[in-house]
N, C-alpha and C positions, 0 to 999 in steps of 0.2 A: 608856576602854578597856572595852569589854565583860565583860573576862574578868579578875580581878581574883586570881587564880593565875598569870595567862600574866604581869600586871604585875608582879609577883612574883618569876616567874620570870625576868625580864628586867632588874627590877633589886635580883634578890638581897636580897628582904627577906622577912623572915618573916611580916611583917603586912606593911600599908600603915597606918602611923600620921598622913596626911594625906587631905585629900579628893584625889583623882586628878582633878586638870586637868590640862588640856596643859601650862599654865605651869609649876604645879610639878613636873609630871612630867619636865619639863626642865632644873627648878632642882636637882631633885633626883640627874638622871642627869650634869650637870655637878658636882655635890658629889662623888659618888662616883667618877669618872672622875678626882680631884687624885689627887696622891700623898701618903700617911700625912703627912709633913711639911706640905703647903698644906694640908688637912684639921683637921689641929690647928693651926696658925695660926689657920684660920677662926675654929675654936670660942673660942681664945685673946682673938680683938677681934670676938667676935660680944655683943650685945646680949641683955639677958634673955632674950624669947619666941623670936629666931632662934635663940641656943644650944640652949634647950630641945629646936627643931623638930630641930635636927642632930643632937642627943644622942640624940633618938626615933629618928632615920635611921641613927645609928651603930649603936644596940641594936637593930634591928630586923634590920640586915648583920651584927652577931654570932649574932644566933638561925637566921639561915637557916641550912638544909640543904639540900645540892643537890637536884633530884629523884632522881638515882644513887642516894643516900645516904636516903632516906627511908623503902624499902621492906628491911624483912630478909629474909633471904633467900641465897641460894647465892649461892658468889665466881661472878661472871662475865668475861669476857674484857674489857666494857669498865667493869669496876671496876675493876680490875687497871692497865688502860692509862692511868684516868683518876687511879689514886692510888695510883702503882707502890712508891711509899716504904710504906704501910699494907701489904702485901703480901709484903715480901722474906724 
């Protein structure tokens, strides 16, 4: 990927804690794509170095911030609409 904020931005992580191949950019975009429950399963009967990678993967999708959410700054209409509970 070129652009390695765009990868970022597309799968929601605040670094990239792995080298970006295709392969594991795939491996990665199916980890994230389970539901909280298969997720921790995973990590549950994952092996040392693969738990580790997930764990980097988990903490990396807790540190994002959207790009919305990055810049301070004035309420706008599509902050509002994108995180209408923050706002009431």
């Amino acid at each position: 990927m070129k652009n390695n904020q765009e990868l970022r931005d597309r799968l929601r992580l605040k670094y990239i804690p792995f080298d970006p191949t295709p392969e594991l950019i795939a491996e990665v975009e199916a980890f994230l794509s389970m539901s909280d429950a298969e997720r921790s399963h995973k990590l549950e009967t994952a092996y040392n170095e693969e738990a580790e990678f997930l764990i980097s993967i988990e903490t990396a999708r807790v540190l994002y911030k959207a790009p919305i959410d990055r810049h301070h700054g004035s309420i706008t209409q599509v902050k509002v609409d994108a995180y209408p509970e923050r706002y009431r």
